[in-house]
C-alpha positions, 0 to 999 in steps of 0.5 A: 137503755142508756137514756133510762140508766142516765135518768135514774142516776140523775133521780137518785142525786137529785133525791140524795141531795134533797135528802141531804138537806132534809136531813140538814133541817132535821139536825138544826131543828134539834140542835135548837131544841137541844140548846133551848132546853138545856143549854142553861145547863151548859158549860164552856166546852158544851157550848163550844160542841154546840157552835161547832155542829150549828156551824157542820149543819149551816156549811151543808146546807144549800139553802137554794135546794129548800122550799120557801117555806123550809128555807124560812123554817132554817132561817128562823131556826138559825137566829133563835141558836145564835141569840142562845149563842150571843147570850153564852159566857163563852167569849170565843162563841160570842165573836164567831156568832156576830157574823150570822147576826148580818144575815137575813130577815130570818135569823133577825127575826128569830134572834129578836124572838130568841132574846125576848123570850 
């Protein structure tokens, strides 16, 4: 009995965990919609909101807990909002997003992709 309480316990974190970052990915993938449609529109407090949750989003996401495959979706995800973020007026946005440029193979490419569109 004990053993079988500890098993569902263990797959119940296992399974909030997983859904933690599904739901990370989830979030990015609009964020990324969201800035990409309208984020012409945006004003300085508009794109600072924007920086903020991209940054809520990548602090909660434990990139190790995700397939290949989603971990690739993620990166990409990522370079496209920090092109949009390195294109902003917003000077103090523009700093903060030179740290993500150093990152990984996915966000090169989707910051190639992002500035080329």
């Amino acid at each position: 009995m004990k053993k079988s309480i500890i098993f569902i316990i263990v797959a119940l974190l296992t399974l909030a965990s997983c859904s933690t970052e599904r739901r990370a990915l989830n979030q990015m993938r609009n964020l990324t919609h969201q800035v990409e449609t309208k984020g012409e529109y945006y004003d300085v407090e508009d794109w600072k909101e924007a920086y903020a949750e991209f940054r809520a989003i990548d602090d909660r996401m434990d990139i190790k807990k995700l397939t290949n495959e989603q971990a690739a979706e993620y990166g990409e995800l990522k370079g496209r909002l920090v092109s949009k973020f390195a294109k902003c007026s917003v000077q103090s946005v523009v700093n903060s997003v030179t740290n993500y440029i150093k990152q990984g193979s996915g966000i090169i490419k989707g910051v190639i992709d992002g500035l080329l569109k």
